[in-house]
N, C-alpha and C positions, 0 to 999 in steps of 0.2 A: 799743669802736669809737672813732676818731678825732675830734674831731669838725672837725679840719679836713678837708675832701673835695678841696684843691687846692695838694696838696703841691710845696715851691719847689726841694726838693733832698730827694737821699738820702744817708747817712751810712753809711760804711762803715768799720769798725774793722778793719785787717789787722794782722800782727805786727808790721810793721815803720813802721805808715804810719795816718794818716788821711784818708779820702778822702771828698769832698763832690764828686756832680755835680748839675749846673745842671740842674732839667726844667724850667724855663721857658725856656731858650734853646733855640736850632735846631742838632740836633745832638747836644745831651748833653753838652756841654763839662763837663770837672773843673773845679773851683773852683784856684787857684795857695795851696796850704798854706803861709801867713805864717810856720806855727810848725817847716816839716820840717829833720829832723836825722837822716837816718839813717847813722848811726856803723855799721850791717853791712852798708852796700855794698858794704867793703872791709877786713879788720881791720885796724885801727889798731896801725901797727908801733912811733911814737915821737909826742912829744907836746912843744910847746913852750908855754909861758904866757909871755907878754910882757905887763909893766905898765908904766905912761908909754910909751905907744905916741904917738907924733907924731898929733897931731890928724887931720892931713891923709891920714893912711894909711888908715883905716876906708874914708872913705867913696872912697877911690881904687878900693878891693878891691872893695866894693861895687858902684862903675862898669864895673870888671871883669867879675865874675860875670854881670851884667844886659847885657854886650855879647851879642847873640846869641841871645837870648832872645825873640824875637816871642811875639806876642798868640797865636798860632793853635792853636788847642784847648787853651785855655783861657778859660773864661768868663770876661765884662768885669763882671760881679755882684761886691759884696764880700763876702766871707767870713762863711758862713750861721753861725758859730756866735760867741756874746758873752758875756760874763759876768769876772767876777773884777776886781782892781783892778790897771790894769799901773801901780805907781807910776813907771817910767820910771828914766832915767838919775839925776833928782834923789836918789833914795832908795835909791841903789845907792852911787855913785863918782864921786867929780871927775875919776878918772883914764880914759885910753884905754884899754881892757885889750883883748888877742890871745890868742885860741888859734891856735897852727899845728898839724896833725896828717900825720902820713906816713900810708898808708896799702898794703896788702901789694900793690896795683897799680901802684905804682908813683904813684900821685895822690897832690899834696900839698891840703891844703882849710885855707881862713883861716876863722875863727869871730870876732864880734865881743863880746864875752864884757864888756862894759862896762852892760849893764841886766842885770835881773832873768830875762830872757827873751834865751836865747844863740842869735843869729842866725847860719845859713850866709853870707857873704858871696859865698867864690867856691871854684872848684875847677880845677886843672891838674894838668892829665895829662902825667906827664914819662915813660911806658912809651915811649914812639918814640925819644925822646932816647938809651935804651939800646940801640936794639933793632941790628943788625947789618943791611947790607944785603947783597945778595948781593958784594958783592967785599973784604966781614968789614970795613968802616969801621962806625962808630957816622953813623947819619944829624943830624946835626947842626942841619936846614930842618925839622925836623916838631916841632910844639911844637901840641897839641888844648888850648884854653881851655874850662872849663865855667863 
């Protein structure tokens, strides 16, 4: 038996995924996964590593990604789970480092691969950019940001 009786969250381990939702808020909100990376949303067709990446480009990518992104259903809690030592960027690399990744959707996704721990930054979906419209032009105005 438990002995705590007044559980703050539930942990769910899926294939692809870790999942924490909130039972102390209203609603059930999932917790927002600091750590997700899932690489089988879409198989990964090509792969670029870029090191001495321009300072300023990370966290541009990052402003990117997080356009769009509202609060809602998502719990405002931080993330129920803690432990290990993230030494951080110090104990890694003075340099920028880039992952770029293609993906067989046609999505491309930027990684910031500069600590210990490789952050999703952002993701674009360039499938419209190919896609045909009815009078057989490539639409050129449709560009989805993730």
């Amino acid at each position: 038996r438990s002995e705590q009786t007044n559980p703050e969250c539930v942990i769910v381990l899926l294939s692809n995924d870790l999942v924490a939702i909130d039972l102390k808020s209203t609603g059930l909100p999932s917790y927002e996964n600091p750590y997700a990376m899932d690489f089988q949303e879409s198989a990964v067709t090509s792969c670029e590593y870029i090191v001495n990446c321009p300072a300023e480009v990370i966290p541009a990518l990052y402003s990117l990604g997080s356009r769009g992104k509202g609060q809602a259903g998502w719990s405002n809690r931080e993330w129920p789970i803690s432990g290990g030592v993230d030494k951080g960027k110090d104990s890694c690399t003075s340099q920028f480092e880039l992952l770029v990744t293609g993906h067989a959707d046609g999505s491309v996704r930027f990684w910031d691969t500069s600590t210990n721990c490789m952050q999703a930054l952002c993701r674009v979906r360039t499938q419209k950019l190919f896609e045909k419209n009815k009078s057989g032009k490539v639409d050129q105005s449709a560009v989805n940001e993730d």
